[in-house]
N, C-alpha and C positions, 0 to 999 in steps of 0.2 A: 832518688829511686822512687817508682809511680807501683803502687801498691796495688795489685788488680782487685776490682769490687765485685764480679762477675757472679750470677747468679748466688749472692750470700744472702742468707736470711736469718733473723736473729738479732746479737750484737754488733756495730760493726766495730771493725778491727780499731780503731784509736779506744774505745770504752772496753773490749775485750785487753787490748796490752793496759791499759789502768789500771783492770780489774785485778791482773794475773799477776801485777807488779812485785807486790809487797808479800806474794807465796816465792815467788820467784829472786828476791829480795833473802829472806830467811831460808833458803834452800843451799842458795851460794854462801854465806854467813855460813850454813853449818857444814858444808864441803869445805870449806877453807881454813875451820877452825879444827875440820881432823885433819886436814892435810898436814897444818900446823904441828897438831900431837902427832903426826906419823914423822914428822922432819926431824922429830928429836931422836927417834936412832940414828941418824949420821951426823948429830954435833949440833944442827938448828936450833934457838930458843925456841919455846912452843910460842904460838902465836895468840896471842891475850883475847876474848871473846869478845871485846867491846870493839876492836881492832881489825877483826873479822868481817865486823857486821859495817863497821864504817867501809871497810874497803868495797864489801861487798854492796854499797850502794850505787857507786857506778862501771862496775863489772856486773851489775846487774843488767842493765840498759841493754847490751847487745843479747846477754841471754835471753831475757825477757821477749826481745823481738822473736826470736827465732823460735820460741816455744808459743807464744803466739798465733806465729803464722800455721804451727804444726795442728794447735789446736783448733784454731778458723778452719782448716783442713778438713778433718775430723769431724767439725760440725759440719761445712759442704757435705762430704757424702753422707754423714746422716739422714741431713733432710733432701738428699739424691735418692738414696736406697741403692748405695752402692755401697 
């Protein structure tokens, strides 16, 4: 998939997904680790933090992208003034 470059200024987008990585990284880690505490009212062990944060390193990859692009986004019309 060809990632459009069109009119961005700034970051671009492979140094912006880097940057964003490892917030986006401990964001899923801590989603995942209350999911975890919330599974135990219907019978689930809770899910251990260290466990979390490891799974959450590559279920991070696709989030990562996509909160990326939203934010590449957000900088376009920025600096559009739109």
């Amino acid at each position: 998939m060809k990632i459009q470059h069109h009119g961005q200024s700034g970051l671009p987008f492979g140094k912006l997904y880097a940057l964003l990585y490892l917030f986006t990284v401990g964001a899923v880690a801590i989603n995942l680790f209350m999911l975890g505490l919330m599974a135990q009212a219907i019978g689930i062990p809770a899910l251990p933090p260290v466990t979390a944060l490891l799974v959450s390193f590559p279920l991070g990859v696709p989030v990562n992208w996509l909160i990326t692009r939203w934010v590449r986004r957000l900088m376009d019309e920025a600096d559009n003034g739109s």
